[in-house]
VOLUMPA-588282 format. One record per residue: residue number from 1; residue in one letter; x, y, z of N, C-alpha, C in turn. Coordinates in nm, 2 decimals, always signed. Layout:
// VOLUMPA-588282
NODE num residu    n_x    n_y    n_z   ca_x   ca_y   ca_z    c_x    c_y    c_z
NODE NUM      A      X      Y      Z      X      Y      Z      X      Y      Z
...
//
This chain:
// VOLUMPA-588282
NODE num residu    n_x    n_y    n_z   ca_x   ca_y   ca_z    c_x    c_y    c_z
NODE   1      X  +0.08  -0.12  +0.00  +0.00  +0.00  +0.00  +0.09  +0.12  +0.00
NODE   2      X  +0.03  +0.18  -0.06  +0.12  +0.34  -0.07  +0.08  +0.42  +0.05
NODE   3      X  +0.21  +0.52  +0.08  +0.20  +0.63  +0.16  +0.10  +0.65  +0.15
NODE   4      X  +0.03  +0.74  +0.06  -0.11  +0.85  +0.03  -0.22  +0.73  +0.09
NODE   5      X  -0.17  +0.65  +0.03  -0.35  +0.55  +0.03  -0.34  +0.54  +0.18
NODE   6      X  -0.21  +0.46  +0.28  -0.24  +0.44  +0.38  -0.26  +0.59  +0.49
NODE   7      X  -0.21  +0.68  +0.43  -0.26  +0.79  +0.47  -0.41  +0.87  +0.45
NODE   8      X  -0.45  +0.85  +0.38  -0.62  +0.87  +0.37  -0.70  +0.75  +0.45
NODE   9      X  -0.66  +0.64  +0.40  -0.76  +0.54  +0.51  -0.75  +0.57  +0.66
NODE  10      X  -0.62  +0.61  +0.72  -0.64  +0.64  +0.89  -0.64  +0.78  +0.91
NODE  11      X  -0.69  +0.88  +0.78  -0.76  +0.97  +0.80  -0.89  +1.00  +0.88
NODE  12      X  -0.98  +0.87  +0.72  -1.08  +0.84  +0.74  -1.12  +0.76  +0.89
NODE  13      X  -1.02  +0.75  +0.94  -1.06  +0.64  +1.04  -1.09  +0.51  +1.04
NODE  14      X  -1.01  +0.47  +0.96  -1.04  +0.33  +0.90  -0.94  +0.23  +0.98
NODE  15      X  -0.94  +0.10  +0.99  -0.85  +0.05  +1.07  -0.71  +0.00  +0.99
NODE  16      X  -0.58  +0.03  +0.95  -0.51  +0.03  +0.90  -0.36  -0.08  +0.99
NODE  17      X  -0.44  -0.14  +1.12  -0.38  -0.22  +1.17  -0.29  -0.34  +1.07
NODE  18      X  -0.43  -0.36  +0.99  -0.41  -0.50  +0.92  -0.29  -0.47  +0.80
NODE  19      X  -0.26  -0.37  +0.78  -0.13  -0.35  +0.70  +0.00  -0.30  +0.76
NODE  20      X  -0.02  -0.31  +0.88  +0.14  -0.32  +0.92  +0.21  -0.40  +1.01
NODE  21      X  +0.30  -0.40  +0.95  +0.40  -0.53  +1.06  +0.47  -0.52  +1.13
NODE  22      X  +0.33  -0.55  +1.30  +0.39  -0.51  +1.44  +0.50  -0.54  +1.47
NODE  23      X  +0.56  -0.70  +1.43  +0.65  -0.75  +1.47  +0.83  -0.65  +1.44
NODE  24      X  +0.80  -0.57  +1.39  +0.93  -0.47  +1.35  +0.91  -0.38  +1.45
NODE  25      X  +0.81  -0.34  +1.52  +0.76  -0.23  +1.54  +0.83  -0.19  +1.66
NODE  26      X  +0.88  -0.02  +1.67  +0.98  -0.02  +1.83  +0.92  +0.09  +1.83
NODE  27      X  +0.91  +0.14  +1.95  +0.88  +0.32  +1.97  +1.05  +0.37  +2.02
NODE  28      X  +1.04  +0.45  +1.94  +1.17  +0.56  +1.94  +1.22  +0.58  +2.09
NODE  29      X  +1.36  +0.60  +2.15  +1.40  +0.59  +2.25  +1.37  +0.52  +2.36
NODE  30      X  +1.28  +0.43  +2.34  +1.24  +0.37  +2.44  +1.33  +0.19  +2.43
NODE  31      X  +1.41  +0.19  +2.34  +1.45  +0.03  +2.34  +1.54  +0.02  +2.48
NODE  32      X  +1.52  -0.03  +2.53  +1.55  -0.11  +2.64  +1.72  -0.18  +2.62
NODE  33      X  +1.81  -0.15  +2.74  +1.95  -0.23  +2.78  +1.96  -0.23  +2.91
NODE  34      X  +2.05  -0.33  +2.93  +2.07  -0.39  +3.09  +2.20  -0.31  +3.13
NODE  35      X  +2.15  -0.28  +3.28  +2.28  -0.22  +3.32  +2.26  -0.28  +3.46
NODE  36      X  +2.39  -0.28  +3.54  +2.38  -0.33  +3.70  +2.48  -0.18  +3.77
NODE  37      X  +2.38  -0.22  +3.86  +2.42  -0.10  +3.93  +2.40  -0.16  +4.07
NODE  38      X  +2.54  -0.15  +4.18  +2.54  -0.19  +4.29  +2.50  -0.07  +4.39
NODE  39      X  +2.41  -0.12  +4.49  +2.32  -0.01  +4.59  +2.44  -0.08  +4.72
NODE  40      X  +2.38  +0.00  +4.81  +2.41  -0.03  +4.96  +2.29  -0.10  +5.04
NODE  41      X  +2.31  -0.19  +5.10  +2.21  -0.26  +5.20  +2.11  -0.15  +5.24
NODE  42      X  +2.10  -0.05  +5.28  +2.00  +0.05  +5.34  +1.93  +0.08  +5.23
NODE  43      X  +2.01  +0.15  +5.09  +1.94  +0.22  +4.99  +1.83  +0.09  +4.94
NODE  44      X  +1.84  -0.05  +4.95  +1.77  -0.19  +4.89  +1.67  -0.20  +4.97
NODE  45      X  +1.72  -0.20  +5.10  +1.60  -0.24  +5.17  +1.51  -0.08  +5.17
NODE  46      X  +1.55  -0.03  +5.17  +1.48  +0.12  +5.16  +1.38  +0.13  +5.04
NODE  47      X  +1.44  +0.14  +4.90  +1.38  +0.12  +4.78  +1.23  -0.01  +4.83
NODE  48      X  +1.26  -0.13  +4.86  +1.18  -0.24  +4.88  +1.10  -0.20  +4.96
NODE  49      X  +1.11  -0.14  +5.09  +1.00  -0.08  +5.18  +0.88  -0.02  +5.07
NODE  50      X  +0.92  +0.09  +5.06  +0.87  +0.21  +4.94  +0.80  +0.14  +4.81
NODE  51      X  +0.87  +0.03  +4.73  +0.77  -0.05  +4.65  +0.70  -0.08  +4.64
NODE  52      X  +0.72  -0.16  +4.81  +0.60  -0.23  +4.89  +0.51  -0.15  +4.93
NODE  53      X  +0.50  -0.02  +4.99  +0.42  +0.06  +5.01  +0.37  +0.09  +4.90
NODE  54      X  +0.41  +0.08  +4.75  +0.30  +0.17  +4.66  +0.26  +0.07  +4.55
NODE  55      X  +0.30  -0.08  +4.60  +0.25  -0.19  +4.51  +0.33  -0.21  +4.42
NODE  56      X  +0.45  -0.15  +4.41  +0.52  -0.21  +4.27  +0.65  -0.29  +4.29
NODE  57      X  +0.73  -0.28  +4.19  +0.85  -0.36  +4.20  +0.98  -0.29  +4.19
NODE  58      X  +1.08  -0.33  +4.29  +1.19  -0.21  +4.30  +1.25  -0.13  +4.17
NODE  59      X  +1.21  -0.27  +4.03  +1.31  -0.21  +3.91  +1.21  -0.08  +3.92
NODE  60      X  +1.08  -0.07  +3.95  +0.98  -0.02  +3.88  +0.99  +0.16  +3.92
NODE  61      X  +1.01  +0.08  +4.07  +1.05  +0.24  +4.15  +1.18  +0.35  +4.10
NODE  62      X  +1.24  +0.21  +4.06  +1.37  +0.31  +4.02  +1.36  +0.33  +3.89
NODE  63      X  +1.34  +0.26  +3.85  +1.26  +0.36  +3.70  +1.21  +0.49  +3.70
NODE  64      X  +1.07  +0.49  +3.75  +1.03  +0.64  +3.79  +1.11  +0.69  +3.83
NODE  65      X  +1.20  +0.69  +3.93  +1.27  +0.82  +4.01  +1.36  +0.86  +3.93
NODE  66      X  +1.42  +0.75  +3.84  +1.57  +0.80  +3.75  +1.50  +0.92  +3.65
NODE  67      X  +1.34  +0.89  +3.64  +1.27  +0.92  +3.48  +1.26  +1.05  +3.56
NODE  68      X  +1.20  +1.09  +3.67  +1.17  +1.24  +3.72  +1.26  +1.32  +3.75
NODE  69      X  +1.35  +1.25  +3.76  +1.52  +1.32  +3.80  +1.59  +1.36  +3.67
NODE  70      X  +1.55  +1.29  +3.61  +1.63  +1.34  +3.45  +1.50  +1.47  +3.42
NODE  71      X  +1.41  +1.41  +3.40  +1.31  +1.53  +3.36  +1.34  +1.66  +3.38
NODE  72      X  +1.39  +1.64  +3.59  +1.35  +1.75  +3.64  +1.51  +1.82  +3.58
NODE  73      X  +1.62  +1.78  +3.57  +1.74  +1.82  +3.54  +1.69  +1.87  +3.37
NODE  74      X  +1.66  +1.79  +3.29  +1.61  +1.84  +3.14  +1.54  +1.97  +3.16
NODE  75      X  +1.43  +1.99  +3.24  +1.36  +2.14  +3.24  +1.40  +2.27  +3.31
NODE  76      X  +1.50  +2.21  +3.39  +1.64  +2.37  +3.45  +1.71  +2.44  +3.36
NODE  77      X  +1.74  +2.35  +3.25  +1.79  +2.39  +3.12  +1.82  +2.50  +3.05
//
């Protein structure tokens, strides 16, 4: 299917699922690498308290905090 065409059908609101192929499919800066990073006993058991208190999982917590911490450093700018 061409650009234009598949661009008019999800104009129209058409479902245009069926012509593309998810399995390639990445969203931009989001691909994922492993990295280890060694904590201190306090900072682990600390992070784990705090998880536990908000239902999630430590990678999860430190996720968010790295993500608002860069944000908040990106918007002082």
């Amino acid at each position: 299917m061409k650009a234009k065409n598949f661009d008019a059908k999800f104009d129209k609101g058409e479902d245009v699922s069926t012509v593309l192929d998810l399995s390639k499919a990445r969203r931009p800066l989001q691909e994922q690498r492993r990295v280890n990073v060694d904590f201190p006993t306090w900072m682990i058991e600390s992070l784990d308290r705090e998880a536990n208190r908000l239902g999630v999982t430590r990678q999860s917590i430190i996720k968010v905090w790295l993500a608002e911490r860069l944000e908040e450093i990106a918007s002082n700018k």
